[in-house]
C-alpha positions in Angstrom: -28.1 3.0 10.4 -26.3 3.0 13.8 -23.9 5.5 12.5 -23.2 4.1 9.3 -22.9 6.6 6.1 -21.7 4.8 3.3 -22.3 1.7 1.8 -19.9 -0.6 -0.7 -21.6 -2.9 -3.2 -20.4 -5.5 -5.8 -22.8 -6.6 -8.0 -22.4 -9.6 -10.9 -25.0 -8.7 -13.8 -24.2 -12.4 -15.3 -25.3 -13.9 -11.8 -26.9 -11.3 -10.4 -25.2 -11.4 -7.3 -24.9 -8.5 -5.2 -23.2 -8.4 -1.8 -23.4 -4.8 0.3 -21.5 -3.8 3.4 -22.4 -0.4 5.3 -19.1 1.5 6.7 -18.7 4.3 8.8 -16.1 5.5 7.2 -14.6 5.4 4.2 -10.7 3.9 4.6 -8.4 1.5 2.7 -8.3 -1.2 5.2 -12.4 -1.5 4.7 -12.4 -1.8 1.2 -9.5 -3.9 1.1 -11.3 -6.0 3.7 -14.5 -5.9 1.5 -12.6 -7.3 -1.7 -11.0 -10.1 0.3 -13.5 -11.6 2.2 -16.6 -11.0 -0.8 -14.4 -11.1 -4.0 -11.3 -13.1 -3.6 -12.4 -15.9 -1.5 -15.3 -16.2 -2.6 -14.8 -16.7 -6.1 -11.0 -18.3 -4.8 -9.3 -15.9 -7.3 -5.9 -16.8 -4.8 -6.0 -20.8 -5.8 -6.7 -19.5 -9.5 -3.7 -17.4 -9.6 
């Protein structure tokens, strides 16, 4: 896993989308990263609010 341990998955059951990310560490600015890029933008929660 090229020094990956931990992985970070979102998964929407109505959909049944899943998206996964492997991290080699576990630290704020990853997940934070993760939600921005896979969560917010995606679904553009930003123009929403």
């Amino acid at each position: 896993f090229n020094g990956h341990k931990y992985f970070l998955a979102a998964t929407d059951y109505s959909t049944k989308w899943v998206e996964v990310v492997t991290l080699r560490t576990v630290e704020g600015c990853n997940v934070l990263s993760f939600i921005h890029k896979n969560l917010l933008y995606r679904f553009r929660v930003p123009h929403d609010i």
